[in-house]
VOTILUM-133515 format. One record per residue (C-alpha): x negated, y negated, z. Coordinates in pm, whole numbers, padded with zeros to 5 digits, always signed. Layout:
BEGIN
XYZ...
This chain:
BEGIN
-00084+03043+01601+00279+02921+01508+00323+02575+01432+00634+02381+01483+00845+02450+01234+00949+02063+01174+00511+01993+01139+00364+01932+00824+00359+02268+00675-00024+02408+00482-00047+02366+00116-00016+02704-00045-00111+02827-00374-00223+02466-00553-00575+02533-00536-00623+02628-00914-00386+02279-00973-00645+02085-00719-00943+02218-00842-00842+02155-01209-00767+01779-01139-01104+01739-00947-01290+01917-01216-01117+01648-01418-01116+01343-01288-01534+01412-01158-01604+01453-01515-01483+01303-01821-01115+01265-01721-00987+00896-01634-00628+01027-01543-00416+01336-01406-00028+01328-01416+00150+01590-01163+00506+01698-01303+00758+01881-01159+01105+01928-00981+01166+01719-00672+01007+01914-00314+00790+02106-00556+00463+01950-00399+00360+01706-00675+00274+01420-00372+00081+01707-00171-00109+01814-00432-00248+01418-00593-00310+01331-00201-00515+01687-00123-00753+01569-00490-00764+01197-00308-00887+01403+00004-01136+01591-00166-01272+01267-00342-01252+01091-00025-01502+01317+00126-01743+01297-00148-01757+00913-00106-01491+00814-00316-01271+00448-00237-00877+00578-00254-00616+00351-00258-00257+00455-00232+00063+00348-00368+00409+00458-00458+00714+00329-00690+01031+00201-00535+01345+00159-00702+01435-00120-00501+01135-00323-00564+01057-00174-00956+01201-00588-01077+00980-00730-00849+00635-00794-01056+00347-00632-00916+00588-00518-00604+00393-00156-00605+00055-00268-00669-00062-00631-00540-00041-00530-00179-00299-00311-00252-00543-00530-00401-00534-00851-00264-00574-00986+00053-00310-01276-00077-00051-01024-00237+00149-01349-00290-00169-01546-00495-00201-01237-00739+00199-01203-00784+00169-01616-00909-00110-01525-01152+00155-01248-01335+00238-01463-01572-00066-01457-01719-00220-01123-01839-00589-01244-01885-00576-01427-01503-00412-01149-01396-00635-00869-01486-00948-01058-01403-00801-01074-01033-00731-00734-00993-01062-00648-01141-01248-00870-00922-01041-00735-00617-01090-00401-00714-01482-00470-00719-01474-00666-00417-01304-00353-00232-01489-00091-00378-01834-00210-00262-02020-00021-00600-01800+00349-00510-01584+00523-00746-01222+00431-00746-00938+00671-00713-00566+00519-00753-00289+00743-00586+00029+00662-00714+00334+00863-00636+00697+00796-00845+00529+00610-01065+00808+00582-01301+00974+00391-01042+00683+00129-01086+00717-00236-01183+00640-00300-01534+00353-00535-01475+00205-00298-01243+00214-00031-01470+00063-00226-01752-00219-00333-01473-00304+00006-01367-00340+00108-01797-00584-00131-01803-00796-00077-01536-00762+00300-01620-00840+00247-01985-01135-00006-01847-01305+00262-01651-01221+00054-01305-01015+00327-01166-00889+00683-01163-00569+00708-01140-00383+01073-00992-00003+01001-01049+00337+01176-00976+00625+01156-01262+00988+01231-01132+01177+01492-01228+01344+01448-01545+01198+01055-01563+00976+00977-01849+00623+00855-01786+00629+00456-01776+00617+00295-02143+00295+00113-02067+00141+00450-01935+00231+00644-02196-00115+00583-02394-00329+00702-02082-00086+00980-01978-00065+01100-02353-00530+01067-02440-00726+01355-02447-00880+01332-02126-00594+01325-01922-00509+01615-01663-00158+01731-01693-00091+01911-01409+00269+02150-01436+00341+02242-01092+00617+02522-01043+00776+02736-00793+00526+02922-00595+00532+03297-00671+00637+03569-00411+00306+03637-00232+00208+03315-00189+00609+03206-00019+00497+03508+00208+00154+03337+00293+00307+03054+00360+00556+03202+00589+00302+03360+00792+00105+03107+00842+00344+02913+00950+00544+03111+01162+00219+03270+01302+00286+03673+01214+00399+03863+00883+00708+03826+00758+00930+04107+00592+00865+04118+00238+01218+04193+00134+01287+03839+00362+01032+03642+00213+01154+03764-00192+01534+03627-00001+01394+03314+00084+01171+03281-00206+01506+03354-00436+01703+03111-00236+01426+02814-00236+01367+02903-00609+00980+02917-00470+01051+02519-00419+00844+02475-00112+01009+02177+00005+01371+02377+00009+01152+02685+00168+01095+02441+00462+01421+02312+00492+01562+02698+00478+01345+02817+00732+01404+02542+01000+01782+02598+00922+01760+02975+00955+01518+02966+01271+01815+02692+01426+02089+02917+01356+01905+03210+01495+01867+03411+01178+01507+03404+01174+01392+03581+01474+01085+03808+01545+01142+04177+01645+00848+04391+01737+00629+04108+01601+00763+04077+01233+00976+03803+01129+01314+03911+01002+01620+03748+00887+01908+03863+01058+02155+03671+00862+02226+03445+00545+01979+03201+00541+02093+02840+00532+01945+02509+00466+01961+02224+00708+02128+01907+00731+01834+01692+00575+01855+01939+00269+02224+01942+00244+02160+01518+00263+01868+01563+00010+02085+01703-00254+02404+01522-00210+02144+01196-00246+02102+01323-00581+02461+01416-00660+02625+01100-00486+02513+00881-00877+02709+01115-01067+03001+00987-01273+03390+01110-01223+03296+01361-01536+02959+01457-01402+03114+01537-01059+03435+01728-01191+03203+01965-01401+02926+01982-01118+03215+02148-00829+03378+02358-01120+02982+02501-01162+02987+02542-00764+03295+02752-00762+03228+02974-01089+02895+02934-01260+02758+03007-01437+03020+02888-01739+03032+02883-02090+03009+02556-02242+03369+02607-02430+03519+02676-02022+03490+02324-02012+03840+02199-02083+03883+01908-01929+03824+01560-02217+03470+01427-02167+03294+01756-02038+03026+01815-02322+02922+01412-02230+02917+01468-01901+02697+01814-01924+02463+01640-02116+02410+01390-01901+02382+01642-01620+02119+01834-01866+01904+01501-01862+01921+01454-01459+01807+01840-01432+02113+01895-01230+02208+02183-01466+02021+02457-01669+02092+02550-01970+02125+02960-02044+02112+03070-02417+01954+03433-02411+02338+03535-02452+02597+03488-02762+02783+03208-02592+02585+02946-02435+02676+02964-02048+02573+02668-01795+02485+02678-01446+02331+02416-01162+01985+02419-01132+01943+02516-00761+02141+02751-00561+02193+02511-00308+02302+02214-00526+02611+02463-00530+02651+02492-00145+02614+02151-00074+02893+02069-00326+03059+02313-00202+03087+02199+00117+03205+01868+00024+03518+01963-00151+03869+01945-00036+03981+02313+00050+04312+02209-00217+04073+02116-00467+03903+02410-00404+04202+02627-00508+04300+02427-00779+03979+02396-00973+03946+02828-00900+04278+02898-01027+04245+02695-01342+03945+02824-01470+04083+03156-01373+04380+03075-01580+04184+02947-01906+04000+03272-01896+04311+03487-01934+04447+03283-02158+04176+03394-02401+04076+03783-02468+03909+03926-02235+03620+04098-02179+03524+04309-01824+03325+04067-01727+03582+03778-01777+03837+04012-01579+03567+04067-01310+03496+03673-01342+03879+03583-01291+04003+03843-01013+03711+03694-00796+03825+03364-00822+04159+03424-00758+04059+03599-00426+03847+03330-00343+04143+03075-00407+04346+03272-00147+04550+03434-00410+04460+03799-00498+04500+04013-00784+04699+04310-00783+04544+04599-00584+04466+04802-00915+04293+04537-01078+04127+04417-00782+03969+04868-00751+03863+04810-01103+03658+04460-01101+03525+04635-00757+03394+04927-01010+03275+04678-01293+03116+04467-00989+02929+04741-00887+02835+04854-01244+02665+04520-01239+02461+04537-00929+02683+04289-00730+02712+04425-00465+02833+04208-00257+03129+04102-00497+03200+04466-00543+03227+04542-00114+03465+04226-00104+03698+04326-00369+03707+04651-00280+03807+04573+00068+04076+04332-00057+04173+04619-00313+04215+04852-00014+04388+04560+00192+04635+04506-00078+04712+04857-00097+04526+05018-00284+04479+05323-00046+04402+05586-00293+04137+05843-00274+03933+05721-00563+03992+05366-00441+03818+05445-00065+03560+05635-00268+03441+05358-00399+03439+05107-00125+03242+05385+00063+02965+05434-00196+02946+05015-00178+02953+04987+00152+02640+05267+00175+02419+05098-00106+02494+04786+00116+02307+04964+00430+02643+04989+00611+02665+05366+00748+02923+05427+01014+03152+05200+00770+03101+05397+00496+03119+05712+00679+03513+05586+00762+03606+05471+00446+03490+05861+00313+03625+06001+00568+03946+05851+00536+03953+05919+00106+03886+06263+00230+04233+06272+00381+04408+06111+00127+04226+06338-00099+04331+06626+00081+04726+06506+00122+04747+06376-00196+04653+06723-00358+04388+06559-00563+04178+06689-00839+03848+06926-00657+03609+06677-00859+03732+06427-00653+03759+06585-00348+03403+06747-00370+03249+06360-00498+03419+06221-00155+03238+06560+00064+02923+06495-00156+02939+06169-00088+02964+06208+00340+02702+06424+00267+02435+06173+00173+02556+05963+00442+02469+06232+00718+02173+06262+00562+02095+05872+00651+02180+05971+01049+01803+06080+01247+01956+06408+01303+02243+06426+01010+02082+06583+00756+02179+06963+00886+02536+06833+00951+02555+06717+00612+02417+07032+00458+02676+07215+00673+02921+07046+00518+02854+07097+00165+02805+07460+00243+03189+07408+00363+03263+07277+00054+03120+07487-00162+03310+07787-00083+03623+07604-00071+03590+07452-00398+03393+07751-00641+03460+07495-00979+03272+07242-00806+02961+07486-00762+02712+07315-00959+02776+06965-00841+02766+07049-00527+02478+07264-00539+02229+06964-00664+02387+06801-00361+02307+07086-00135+01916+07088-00314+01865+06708-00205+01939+06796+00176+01685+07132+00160+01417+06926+00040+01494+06663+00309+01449+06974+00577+01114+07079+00341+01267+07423+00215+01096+07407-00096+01207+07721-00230+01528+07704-00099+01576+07403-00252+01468+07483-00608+01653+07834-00601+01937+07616-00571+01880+07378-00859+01758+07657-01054+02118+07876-00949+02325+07511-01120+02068+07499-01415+02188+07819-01512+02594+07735-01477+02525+07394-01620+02623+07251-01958+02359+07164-02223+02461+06782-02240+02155+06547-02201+02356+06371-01889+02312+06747-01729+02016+06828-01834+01883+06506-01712+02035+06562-01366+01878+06907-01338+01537+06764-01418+01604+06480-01196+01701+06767-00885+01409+06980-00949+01167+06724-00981+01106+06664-00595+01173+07042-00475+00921+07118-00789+00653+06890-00578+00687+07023-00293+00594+07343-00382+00323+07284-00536+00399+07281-00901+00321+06898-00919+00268+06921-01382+00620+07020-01410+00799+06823-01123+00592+06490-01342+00736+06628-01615+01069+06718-01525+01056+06330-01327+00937+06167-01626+01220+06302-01848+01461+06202-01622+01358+05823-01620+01349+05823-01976+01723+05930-02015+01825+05671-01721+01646+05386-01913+01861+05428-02187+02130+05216-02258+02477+05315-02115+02315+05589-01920+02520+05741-01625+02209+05734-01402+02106+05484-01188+01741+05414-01331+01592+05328-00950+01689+05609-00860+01480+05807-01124+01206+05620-01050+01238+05701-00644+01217+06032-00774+00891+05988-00968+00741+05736-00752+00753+06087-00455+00622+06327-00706+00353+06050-00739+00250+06032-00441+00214+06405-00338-00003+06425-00657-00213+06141-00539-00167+05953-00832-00104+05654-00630-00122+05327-00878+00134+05498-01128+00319+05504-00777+00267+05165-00674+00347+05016-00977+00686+05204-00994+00797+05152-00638+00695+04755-00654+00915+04745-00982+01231+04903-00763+01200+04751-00443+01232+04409-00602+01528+04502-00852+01671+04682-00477+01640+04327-00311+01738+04134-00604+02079+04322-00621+02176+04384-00244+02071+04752-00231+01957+04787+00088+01930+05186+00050+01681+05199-00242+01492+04921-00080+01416+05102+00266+01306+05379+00032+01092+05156-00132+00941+05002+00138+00860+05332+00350+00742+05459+00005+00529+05144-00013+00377+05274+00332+00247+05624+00228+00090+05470-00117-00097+05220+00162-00159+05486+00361-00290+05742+00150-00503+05493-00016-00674+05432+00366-00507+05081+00403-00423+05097+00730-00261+04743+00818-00100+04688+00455+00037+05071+00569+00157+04955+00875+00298+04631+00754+00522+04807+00533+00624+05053+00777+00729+04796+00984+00930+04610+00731+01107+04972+00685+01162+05044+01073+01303+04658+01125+01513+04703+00765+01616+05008+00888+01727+04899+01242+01980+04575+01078+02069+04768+00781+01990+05141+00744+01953+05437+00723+01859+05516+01063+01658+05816+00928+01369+05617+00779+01313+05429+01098+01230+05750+01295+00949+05844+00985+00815+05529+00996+00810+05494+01342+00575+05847+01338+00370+05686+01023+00287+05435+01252+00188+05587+01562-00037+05771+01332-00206+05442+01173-00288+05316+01495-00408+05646+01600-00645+05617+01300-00737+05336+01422-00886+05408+01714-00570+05318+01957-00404+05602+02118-00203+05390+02393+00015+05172+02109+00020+05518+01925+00200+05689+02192+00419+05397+02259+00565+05409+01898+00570+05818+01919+00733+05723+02232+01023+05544+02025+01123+05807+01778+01466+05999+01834+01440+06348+02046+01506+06658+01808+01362+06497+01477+01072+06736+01523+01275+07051+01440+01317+06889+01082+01016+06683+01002+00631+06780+00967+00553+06388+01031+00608+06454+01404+00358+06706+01450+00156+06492+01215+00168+06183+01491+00130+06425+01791-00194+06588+01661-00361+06224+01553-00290+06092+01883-00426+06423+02045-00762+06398+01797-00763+06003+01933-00750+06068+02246-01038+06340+02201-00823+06644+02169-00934+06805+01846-00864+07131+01992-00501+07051+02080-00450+06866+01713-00535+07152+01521-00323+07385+01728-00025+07175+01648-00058+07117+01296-00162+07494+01218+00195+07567+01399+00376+07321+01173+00220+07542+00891+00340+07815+00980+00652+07696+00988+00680+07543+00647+00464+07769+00467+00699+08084+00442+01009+07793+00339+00790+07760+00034+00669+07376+00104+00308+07420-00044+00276+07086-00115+00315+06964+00260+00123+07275+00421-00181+07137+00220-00131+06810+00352-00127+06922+00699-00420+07116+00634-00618+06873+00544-00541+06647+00848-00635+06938+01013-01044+06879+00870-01017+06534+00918-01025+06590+01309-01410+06648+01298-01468+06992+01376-01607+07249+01121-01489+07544+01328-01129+07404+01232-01237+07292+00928-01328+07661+00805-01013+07773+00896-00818+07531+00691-01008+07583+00401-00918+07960+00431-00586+07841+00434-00564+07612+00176-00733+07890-00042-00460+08092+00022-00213+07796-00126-00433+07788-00422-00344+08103-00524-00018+08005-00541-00087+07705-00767-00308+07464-00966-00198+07144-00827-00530+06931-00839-00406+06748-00515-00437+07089-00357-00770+07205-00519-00917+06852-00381-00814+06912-00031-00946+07278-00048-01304+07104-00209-01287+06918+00092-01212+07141+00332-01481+07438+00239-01749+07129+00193-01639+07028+00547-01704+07340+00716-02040+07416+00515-02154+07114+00554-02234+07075+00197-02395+06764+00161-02380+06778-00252-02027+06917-00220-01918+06674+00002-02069+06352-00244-01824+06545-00516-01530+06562-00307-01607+06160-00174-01608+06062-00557-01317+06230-00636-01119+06116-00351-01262+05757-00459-01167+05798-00795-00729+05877-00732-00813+05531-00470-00806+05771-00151-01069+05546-00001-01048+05628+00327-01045+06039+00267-01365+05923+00028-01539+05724+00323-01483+06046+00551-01623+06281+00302-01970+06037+00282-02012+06004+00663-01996+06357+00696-02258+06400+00406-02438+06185+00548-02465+06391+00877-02507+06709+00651-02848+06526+00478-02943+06417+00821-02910+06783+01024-03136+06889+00676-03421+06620+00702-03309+06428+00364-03302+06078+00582-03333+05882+00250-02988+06025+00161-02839+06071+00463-02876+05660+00526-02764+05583+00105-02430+05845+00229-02378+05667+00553-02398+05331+00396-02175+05359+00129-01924+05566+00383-01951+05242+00566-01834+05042+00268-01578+05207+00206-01472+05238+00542-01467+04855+00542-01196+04862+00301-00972+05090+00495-00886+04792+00746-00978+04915+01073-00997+05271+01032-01166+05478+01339-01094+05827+01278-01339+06121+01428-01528+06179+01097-01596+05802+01117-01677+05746+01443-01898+06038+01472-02107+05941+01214-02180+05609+01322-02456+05509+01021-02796+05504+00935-03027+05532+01235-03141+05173+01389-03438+05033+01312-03653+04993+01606-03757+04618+01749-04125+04690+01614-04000+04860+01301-03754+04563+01218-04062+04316+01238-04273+04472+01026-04038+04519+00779-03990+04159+00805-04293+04128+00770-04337+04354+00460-04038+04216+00297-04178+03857+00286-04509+04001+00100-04761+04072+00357-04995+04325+00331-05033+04630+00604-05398+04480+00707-05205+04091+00705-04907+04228+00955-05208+04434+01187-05368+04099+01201-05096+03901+01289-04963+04173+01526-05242+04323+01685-05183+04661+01543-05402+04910+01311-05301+04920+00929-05263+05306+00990-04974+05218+01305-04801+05011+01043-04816+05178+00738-04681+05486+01006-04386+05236+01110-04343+05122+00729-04296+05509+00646-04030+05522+00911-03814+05257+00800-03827+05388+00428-03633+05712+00549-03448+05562+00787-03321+05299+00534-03325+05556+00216-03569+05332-00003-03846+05423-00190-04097+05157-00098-04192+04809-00012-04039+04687-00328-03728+04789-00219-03734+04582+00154-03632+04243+00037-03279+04427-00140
């Protein structure tokens, strides 16, 4: 369930931090410290050990430093130990008197338990308190679990306990990724998206404390809302009042130096330390340093500066006077071109200009755009572009650009104008037919994001291409993507193969060509050389100054991947992208990622992590684009939950997919036939699919007719099941792809009902992590050992189908749920094995049952097969 969002939230990802300072402070330890950044959980974690210790019998007494009170002698800790705080506070004066009361009180209270002192700020401690507490520590009267401040040294008279050897230092920092998603969930009571919780997580710095305050701030401004029962953000997130409050606490200290260099960081950080002009900066940035207010950034040649939170920024932000604003923008701006510049110093200066309200000129405003985008700002790059257009910048090449942006940015029917328009210009203008066929190219891919665009787009190219002949090769790789989008394999590598020959010898074209064949190399089946031609390409893109993208290289390798089942090269790729794609804005190579993310689940037979991606891609899709990848993973979904056992919520999501997709996609019949095998139509299902085959066999798609065939044997009937290994021999003639040799294995051992063949296929399918295609292979091997009298087997198959069916998270296909496990013990027969396994003999359990040895030994013999053991030896396992 949900819990309030204002509650106290769970404590996440501590437990190896908790179970380090129990291990501690049980054994030989007298002392753990917990350090860290204000909100980072330091208080949570000390009062979750005094929990612990609490319920193991432990006294815990609690205290915490206070500034106000850190003059007053023993202001933190005589309350605590006296009944008379005011009798121990006279005896301060003298250290003897004074530690023989607070030993004697902390006796008196602890009645002969162990004594754990919780002390949070404790650099904000009295100094006789903190000399009291060392000597009790040192003593042995008390434990002691403490808190330091950020950036505040540990107390002088603690130093000697905080500094021993059997003190726990406990270093708690931002909590990673996965476990800002756990929290989220828990919390908010269903998943989250995963690109929303790596936002959130980047914008809380994985400070849980900011997490909160971000969430409660997004949920009030209605930018954290739930859509088909996944958590989204819908909009920036922001931070509420307390946190703005919480930081400018922190800020409101700070010095007329300190505060002039902290807004300058709020406006343009990061800075290098020499872009500090104003006297007294280098003091003041020290001194910032020392508060933690600042970080520190030397990995380049000049040392650069910039606050240590995101939101340190906004809240400053907020706070200063719009003229200010302006003024501090357009002098740093200034002192920047007063120097040489760089393109990042240009880029650096025309944004600030814009943001002070007074632009660059249009040209220079197109080319920081470029440079913007060059550096994975998005964002930047869209708003300079627009103000580049704005100013008048109206050029082709100039709405080119903002179109490209504004599609990496998830922004379709935008981008689609913006090409459109530079297609005009383009036109009038009488521009160069590069330029003109990278605008039409560029449409192209846009269609190709639209449900039903990608035949649109391809007729456009088409267009294209016979109006512009010089263009041909270009254009044809373009023309390639779309045909392997619409699964004409052959078509589609004709086409590359048609530019490979026209192309130049360069290693930028040759690298293109490999990275266009790669996928339409997949798909028909020649799976060595599309990994080949995939893996070159991603080698030239990781090189520096390369003109490809290097995400998109890997998206390319990552799908070859997958249709070879080599799914943890795959994973491991597409994790890699889709948080680089988040990190930097692109919202087109994420939904890529993410739907990618959902066939690696998938194929490995994990059906809710499958389906938990596929929604992040369908609600992703739905705020940002492209369209297209909602309809797929609308279809991947209606087939998990088919696989699951649930026609009705499969048809629903079927239900939800745009009319006409199924004249360009196999995944439609795909999620008609699984909800037809669901709902007991096995008959039906295979009709479809082998129809789909038909259709993309003679377009030369190899790769996904196998597929399909093999869906077609996992329906449950061997009738079927001979008939698509007939097939799929007929594919294997056509190639060696081992993905395609396993499915035909499978298929053949299917229809035979191979028992030893089908223990092969299982282990092969288990070994490229196909678990669920593995589990299916070992419950029907199990049936196959069964129908031939081999019960020991048949119960070892079914029981290890059955563990790996466990893994695959709620998987019910037919092969599963018609072979439902080893046969049941009987009432009788589970009692004498009982029996048996405790040690009795056959003449002990016919006395104590009233049976014959001969009936038992007969029901023992039973329960061997039935249980595929060897003996009573084996019972107890």
């Amino acid at each position: 369930m949900p819990l309030a969002l204002d509650e106290s939230w769970p404590l996440v990802g501590r437990d190896a931090a908790i179970e380090r300072a129990l291990a501690g402070l049980t054994g030989s330890a007298r002392s753990a410290f917990a350090y860290g950044p204000s909100g980072i959980g330091k208080s949570r974690v000390v009062h979750a050990v005094a929990e612990h210790l609490a319920d193991r019998g432990w006294l815990v007494l609690t205290a915490s430093g206070n500034p106000a009170l850190s003059a007053v002698p023993l202001g933190a800790l005589a309350p605590v130990l006296a009944r008379e705080p005011a009798s121990m506070v006279s005896a301060a004066g003298d250290p003897v008197a004074l530690y023989a009361a607070a030993d004697a009180a902390v006796q008196r209270i602890a009645d002969g338990r162990d004594v754990l002192l919780v002390f949070d700020d404790v650099s904000a401690a009295d100094s006789v308190s903190v000399t009291l507490i060392a000597q009790l520590v040192q003593a042995g009267r008390i434990r002691l679990a403490a808190t330091v401040r950020e950036s505040d040294p540990v107390p002088d008279g603690l130093q000697q306990v905080a500094a021993s050897a059997d003190a726990v230092r406990l270093d708690l920092g931002p909590l990673a990724v996965d476990e800002v998603a756990e929290l989220l969930t828990r919390v908010l009571g269903g998943a989250i998206a995963h690109r929303d919780a790596v936002e959130l997580h980047r914008a809380a710095h994985g400070n849980p404390l900011f997490l909160r305050e971000l969430a409660i701030g997004a949920a009030e401004a209605g930018s954290l809302v739930a859509v088909d029962g996944l958590w989204q953000l819908v909009g920036e997130p922001v931070g509420t009042p307390a946190l703005r409050d919480l930081i400018r606490a922190r800020l409101r200290v700070l010095g007329d130096d300190e505060r002039d260099a902290v807004e300058r960081l709020a406006l343009c950080e990061p800075l290098a330390v020499d872009e500090f002009a104003k006297p007294g900066a280098a003091e003041a940035l020290a001194a910032l340093e020392m508060r933690g207010l600042v970080r520190v950034d030397e990995s380049t040649p000049r040392v650069r500066v910039a606050l240590a939170h995101p939101h340190y920024a906004a809240a400053v932000r907020d706070q200063i006077p719009r003229i200010r604003a302006m003024s501090l923008l357009l002098e740093q701006a200034d002192l920047v071109s007063s120097r040489q510049m760089g393109p990042s110093d240009e880029l650096r200066a025309a944004v600030w200009r814009l943001d002070a309200g007074h632009p660059s000129d249009p040209a220079l405003l197109a080319r920081s755009a470029a440079l913007a985008q060059l550096a994975h700002d998005r964002r930047t790059a869209e708003r300079l572009a627009a103000a580049a257009v704005e100013a008048g910048a109206d050029d082709a090449a100039t709405l080119l650009l903002h179109g490209e942006i504004l599609w990496s940015l998830g922004r379709g029917p935008e981008a689609l104008a913006a090409l459109v328009r530079a297609d005009e210009r383009a036109r009038g203008d009488g521009a160069p037919d590069g330029l003109v066929a990278s605008i039409g190219r560029a449409r192209a891919d846009v269609l190709g994001g639209d449900p039903l665009g990608t035949p649109r787009g391809l007729e456009l190219l088409e267009e294209l291409e016979a109006a512009l002949p010089s263009q041909a090769v270009a254009i044809g790789l373009s023309k390639s993507v779309l045909l392997t989008n619409l699964e004409y394999g052959r078509q589609a590598l004709a086409t590359v193969e048609a530019c490979a020959r026209t192309a130049g010898d360069s290693a930028f074209e040759r690298s293109i060509v490999d990275l266009s064949s790669a996928m339409p190399l997949s798909l028909t089946g020649r799976a060595e050389e599309a990994m080949a031609a995939a893996e070159r390409a991603v080698r030239y893109a990781r090189e520096p100054g390369s003109a490809i993208p290097p995400r998109r290289a890997e998206i390319v390798l990552a799908d070859v991947l997958i249709a070879a089942d080599r799914l943890d090269q795959a994973r491991t790729t597409v994790v890699e992208s889709l948080h680089d794609a988040i990190r930097t804005d692109d919202e087109l190579t994420a939904r890529i990622d993410e739907f990618m993310m959902g066939r690696i689940s998938w194929q490995a037979g994990r059906l809710d992590t499958a389906a938990r991606w596929f929604r992040d891609t369908v609600g992703g899709a739905e705020l940002h684009g492209p369209k297209s990848l909602r309809e797929f993973a609308l279809c991947f979904l209606a087939i998990v939950a088919a696989e699951q056992g649930d026609p009705a919520t499969a048809r629903e999501l079927r239900g939800r997919v745009i009319e006409g997709l199924e004249r360009d996609s196999s995944v439609t019949a795909l999620a008609d036939s699984w909800i037809d095998a669901a709902e007991g139509g096995a008959e039906a299902a295979a009709e479809r699919v082998l129809a789909r085959v038909d259709e993309v066999v003679p377009r030369g798609s190899t790769t996904i007719a196998s597929a399909l065939l093999h869906h077609v044997v996992r329906f449950g009937s061997r009738t079927h099941a001979a008939l698509a290994a007939d097939r799929l021999a007929s594919l294997r003639e056509e190639t060696d792809a081992p993905a395609i040799a396993r499915r035909h294995a499978h298929a053949r051992a299917e229809a035979d009902g191979d028992a030893l063949a089908l223990r092969a296929v299982a282990a092969e399918w288990e070994r490229v992590g196909s678990l669920l295609y593995a589990a299916e292979a070992l419950a029907s091997a199990g049936q196959a050992a069964r129908v031939a009298g081999q019960g020991r087997a048949a119960t070892a198959d079914l029981q290890q189908a059955a563990t790996l069916a466990a893994a695959c998270e709620g998987a019910r296909t037919p092969l599963l749920r018609f072979s439902d496990g080893a046969e049941p013990l009987t009432p009788r027969e589970r009692e004498i094995a009982s029996l048996a396994a405790q040690g009795l003999s056959s003449n002990e359990i016919a006395a104590r049952l009233y049976l014959s040895p001969r009936t038992v030994n007969n029901h023992l013999q039973s329960t061997y097969a039935k249980l595929g053991i060897r003996g009573r030896h084996e019972l107890r396992t």
